[in-house]
Every structure is written in structure tokens, then in C-alpha cells.
C-alpha positions in Angstrom: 0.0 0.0 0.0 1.0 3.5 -1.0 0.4 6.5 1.7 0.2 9.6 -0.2 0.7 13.1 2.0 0.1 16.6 0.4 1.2 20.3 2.2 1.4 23.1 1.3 -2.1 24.8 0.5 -3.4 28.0 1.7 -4.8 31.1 0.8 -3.6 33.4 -1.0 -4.1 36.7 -3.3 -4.6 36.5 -7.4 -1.2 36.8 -8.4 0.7 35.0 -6.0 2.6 31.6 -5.1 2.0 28.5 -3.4 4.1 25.2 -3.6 2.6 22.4 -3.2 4.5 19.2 -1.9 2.9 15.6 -1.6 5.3 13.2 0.2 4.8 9.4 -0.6 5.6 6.4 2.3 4.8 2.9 2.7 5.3 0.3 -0.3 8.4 0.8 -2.9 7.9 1.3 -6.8 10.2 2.0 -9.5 9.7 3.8 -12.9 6.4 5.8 -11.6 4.7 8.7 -12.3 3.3 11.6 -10.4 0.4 13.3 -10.9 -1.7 16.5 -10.0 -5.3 17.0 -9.8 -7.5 19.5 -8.5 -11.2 19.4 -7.8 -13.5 23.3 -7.5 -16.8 23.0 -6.8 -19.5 21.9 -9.2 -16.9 20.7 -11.5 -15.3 17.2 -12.2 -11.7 16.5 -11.4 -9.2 18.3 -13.6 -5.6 17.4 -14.8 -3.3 19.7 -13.6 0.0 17.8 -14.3 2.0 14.5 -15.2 5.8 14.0 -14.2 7.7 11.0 -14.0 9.6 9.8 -11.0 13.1 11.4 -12.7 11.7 14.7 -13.4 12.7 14.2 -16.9 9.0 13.8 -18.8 6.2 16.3 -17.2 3.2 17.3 -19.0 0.9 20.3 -17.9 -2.7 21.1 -18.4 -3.0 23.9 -20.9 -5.2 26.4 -18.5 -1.2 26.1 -16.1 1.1 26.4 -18.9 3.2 29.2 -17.8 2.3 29.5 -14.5 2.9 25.7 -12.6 5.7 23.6 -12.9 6.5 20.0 -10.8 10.0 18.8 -9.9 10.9 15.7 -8.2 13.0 14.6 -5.0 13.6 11.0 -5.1 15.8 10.8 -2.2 12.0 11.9 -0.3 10.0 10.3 -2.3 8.0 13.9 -2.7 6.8 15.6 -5.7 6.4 19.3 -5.3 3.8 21.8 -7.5 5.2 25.3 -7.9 2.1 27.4 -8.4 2.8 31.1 -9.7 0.9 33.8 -10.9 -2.5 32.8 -9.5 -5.8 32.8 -10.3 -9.2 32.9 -8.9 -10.3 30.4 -11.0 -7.2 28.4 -9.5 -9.2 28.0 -6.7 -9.6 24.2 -5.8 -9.0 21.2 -3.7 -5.6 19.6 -5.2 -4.9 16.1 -5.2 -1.2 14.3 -5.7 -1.6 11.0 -7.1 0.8 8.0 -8.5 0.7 5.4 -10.9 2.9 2.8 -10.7 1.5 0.9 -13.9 3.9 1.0 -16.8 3.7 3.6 -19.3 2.7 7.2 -19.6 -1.0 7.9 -18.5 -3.4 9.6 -20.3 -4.7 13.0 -18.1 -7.9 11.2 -16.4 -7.6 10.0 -12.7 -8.5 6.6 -13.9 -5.0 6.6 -14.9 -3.6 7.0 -11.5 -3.6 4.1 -8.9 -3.0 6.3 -5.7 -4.3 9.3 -4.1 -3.7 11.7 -1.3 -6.0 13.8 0.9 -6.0 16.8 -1.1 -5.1 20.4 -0.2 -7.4 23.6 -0.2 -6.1 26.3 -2.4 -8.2 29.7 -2.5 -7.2 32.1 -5.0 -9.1 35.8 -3.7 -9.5 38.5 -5.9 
């Protein structure tokens, strides 16, 4: 079993930063990949970004293009989501996830195995 834990959220002013770290324990995997989600109300879980366990492949949502970027600790098993230049509409619970199936998943949550707790990010105006 895989224990997903994310930090990191907050609130903060449109503009703004917030990094994001999600810190994975229990069983040990090779050749995974991380994920991002994010979940606002009355909407359906969104793709936020793909990165694979070396940092080398990542893969962003086109509404965070720009603004987000992931990186990779291995040594800590974490995943961290550098959020700049936010937006209201940023506003959401975000989830970390992993998949430690082979290959490269598609942007649906189906594709993920994992999951944390999620993390409230508000975005004010």
C-alpha cells in the first residue's frame, strides 16, 4: 500500500505563489509517475500535471502552462507543484496522485492508482 501526503495549500491573493508538496511512504515502486489534480466546486476532477519519478518527462494542463511547474525529490519520495501567478479560478481542492502501472497515463484520474487527501487552495480576488 502507498500512503500519499500533500502540504502546502493555503490562501492566497490572485497573483501569487504556493508550492505544493505531496510526500509518498509505505510500499516501494520503481519507474512511476506523479500526478496533479485539482477538484473546485460543481466541476469534475481536472488534470493539472503528469511527471515521471526522474523529473525528466512532465506534462501540464494547458489552463497552467506558464504558470505551474513540478520537480521531483527521489531521495524523499515527494513531488512538489510550484504554483505562480494565480488565479481565482485556480481556486480548488488539489490532489497528488501516482501510478505505478507502466507507461505514460493519459490526463484522467482513472490513470492514477494512488491518491492523497487533497489540499485547499483559495485564490481571492
Amino acid at each position: 500500500q502507498v500512503q500519499l501526503v500533500e502540504s502546502g495549500g493555503g490562501s492566497v491573493q490572485a497573483g501569487g505563489s504556493l508550492r505544493l508538496s505531496c510526500a509518498a511512504s509505505g510500499r516501494t515502486f520503481t519507474s512511476y509517475v506523479w500526478g496533479w489534480f485539482r477538484l473546485a466546486p460543481g466541476k469534475e476532477r481536472e488534470f493539472v500535471v503528469a511527471i515521471n519519478w526522474t523529473g525528466t518527462r512532465i506534462a501540464l494542463a494547458d489552463s497552467v502552462k506558464g504558470r505551474f511547474t513540478s520537480s521531483t525529490d527521489n531521495a524523499k519520495n515527494t513531488v512538489y507543484l510550484e504554483m505562480n501567478s494565480l488565479k481565482p479560478e485556480d481556486t480548488a481542492v488539489y490532489y497528488c496522485a501516482v501510478r505505478i502501472r507502466s507507461g505514460w497515463p493519459s490526463p484522467q484520474p482513472r490513470e492514477f492508482d494512488y491518491w492523497g487527501q487533497g489540499t485547499q487552495v483559495t485564490v481571492s480576488s
